[in-house]
C-alpha distance (Angstrom), angle and dihedral (degrees) to the residues before:
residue distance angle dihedral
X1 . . .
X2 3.92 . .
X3 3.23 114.3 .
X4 4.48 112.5 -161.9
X5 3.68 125.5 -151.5
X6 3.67 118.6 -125.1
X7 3.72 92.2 -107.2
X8 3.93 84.1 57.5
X9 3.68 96.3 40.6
X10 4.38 90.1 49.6
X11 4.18 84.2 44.6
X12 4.02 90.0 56.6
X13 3.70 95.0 44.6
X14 3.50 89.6 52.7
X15 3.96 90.7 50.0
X16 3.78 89.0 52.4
X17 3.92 84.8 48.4
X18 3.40 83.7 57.6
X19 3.77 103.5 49.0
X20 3.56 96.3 45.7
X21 3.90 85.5 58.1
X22 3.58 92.3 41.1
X23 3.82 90.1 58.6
X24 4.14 93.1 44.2
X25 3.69 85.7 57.4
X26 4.33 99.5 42.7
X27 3.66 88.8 -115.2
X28 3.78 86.7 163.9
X29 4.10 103.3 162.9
X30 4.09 88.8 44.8
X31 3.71 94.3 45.6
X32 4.16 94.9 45.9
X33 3.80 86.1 50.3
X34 3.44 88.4 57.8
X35 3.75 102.3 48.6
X36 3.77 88.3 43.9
X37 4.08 79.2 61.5
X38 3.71 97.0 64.9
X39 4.19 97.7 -85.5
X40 4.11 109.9 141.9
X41 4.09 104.0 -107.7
X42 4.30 80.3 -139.0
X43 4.16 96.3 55.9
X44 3.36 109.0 149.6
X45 3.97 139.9 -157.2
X46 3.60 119.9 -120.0
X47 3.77 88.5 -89.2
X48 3.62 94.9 55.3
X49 3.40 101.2 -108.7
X50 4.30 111.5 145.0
X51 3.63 132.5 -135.3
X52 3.63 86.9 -102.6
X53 3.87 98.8 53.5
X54 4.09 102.6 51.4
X55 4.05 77.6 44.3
X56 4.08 100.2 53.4
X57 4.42 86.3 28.9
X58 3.81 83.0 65.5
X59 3.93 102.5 35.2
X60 3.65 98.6 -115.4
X61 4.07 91.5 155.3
X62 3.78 92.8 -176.2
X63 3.55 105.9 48.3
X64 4.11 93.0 43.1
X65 4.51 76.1 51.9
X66 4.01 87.1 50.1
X67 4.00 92.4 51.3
X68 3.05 102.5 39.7
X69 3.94 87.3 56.4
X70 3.50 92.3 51.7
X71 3.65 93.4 51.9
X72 3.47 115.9 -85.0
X73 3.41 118.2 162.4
X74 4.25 116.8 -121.7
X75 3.51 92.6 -167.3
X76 4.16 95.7 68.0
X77 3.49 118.3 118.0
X78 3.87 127.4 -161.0
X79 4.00 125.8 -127.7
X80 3.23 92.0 -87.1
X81 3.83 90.1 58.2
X82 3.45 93.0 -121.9
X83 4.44 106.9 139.0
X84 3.63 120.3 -149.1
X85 3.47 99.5 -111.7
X86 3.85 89.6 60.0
X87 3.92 88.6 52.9
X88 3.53 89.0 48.5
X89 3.81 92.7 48.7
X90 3.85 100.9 41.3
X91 4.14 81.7 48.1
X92 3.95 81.1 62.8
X93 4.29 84.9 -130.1
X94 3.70 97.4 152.8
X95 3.43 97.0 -177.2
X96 3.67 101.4 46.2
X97 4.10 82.8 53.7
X98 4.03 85.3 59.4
X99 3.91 91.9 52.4
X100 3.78 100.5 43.5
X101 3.84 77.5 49.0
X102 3.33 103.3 54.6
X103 3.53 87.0 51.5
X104 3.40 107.6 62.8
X105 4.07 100.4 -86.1
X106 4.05 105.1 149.7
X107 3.53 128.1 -123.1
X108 4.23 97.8 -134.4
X109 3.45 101.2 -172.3
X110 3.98 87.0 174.7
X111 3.49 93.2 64.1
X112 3.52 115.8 107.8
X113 4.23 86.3 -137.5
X114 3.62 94.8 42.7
X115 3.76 121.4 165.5
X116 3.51 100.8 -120.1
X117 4.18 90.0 51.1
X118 4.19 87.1 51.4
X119 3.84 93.9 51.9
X120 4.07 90.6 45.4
X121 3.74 85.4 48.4
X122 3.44 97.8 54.1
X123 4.05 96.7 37.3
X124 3.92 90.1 -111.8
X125 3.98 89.3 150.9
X126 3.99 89.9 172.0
X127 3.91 89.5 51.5
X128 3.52 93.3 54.5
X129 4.18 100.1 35.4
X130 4.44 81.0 57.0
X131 3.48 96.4 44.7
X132 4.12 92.5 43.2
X133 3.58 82.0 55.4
X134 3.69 97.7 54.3
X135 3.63 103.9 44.6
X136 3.55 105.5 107.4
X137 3.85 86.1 -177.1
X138 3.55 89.5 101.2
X139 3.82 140.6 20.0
X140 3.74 99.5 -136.0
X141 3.73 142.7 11.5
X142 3.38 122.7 -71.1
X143 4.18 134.9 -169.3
X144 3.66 101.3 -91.4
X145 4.26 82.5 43.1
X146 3.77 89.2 51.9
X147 4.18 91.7 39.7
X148 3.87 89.0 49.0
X149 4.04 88.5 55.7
X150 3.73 98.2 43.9
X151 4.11 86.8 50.2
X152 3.83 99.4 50.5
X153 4.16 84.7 43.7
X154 3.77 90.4 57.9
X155 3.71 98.1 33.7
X156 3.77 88.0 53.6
X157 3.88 96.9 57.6
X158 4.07 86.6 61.3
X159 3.89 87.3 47.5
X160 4.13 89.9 54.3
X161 3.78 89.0 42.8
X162 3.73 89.9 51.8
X163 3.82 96.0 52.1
X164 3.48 103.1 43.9
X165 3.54 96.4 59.9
């Protein structure tokens, strides 16, 4: 087993520092050369938020792409139990929602912070159309499907209102 000095132990938390900021800010090309160097694709920051969530909370389309190739997992949730898709859907970032889709990210409707419950919340009516769309969990629409709808509709009037003045 490989035992790491203290100097080398302070030097990787810094690196890890480092690549969670890197992936906040969509530094894609810094943040693949690290991976490529041995650094897990699913590090984490002490409140267990991945690689792949501070990069899809902040829309960095890209580097969420880059991750995901190398592995990262779209199902990870942090402490709070929050998953990414959820952050990506309450964020209203449609096309990160595709992505994390298309690679593997679950629709878990039986979560009590489901994605499709975030987007209605926050009136992202695209969000929660796609992800309707997507759920293989059921074959047609049901109440709480159509209620979710009709709440991100109205709740996205008072989100136009409030931008355009």
């Amino acid at each position: 087993m490989l035992t790491l000095s203290q100097e080398e132990e302070r030097r990787y938390e810094e690196l890890q520092l480092m690549a969670l900021q890197f992936a906040r800010e969509g530094e894609s090309a810094i943040l693949q050369s690290m991976v490529e160097a041995g650094l897990s694709p699913n590090t984490t920051d002490n409140r267990g938020n991945s690689l792949l969530m501070l990069s899809a909370y902040n829309a960095n389309t890209s580097t969420c792409k880059m991750l995901l190739d190398f592995g990262a997992n779209p199902n990870s949730s942090n402490d709070h139990g929050h998953s990414i898709l959820a952050g990506a859907a309450f964020k209203g970032y449609l096309d990160i929602c595709k992505i994390l889709v298309e690679h593997g990210a679950q629709i878990d409707k039986k979560a009590t912070k489901n994605p499709i419950v975030f987007a209605a919340i926050f009136g992202r009516e695209e969000v929660v159309n796609y992800l309707q769309s997507v759920d293989n969990s059921t074959n047609k629409r049901n109440f709480l499907d159509n209620l979710m709808l009709k709440i991100a509709s109205f709740l996205s009037l008072f989100r136009k209102k409030s931008t355009s003045v």
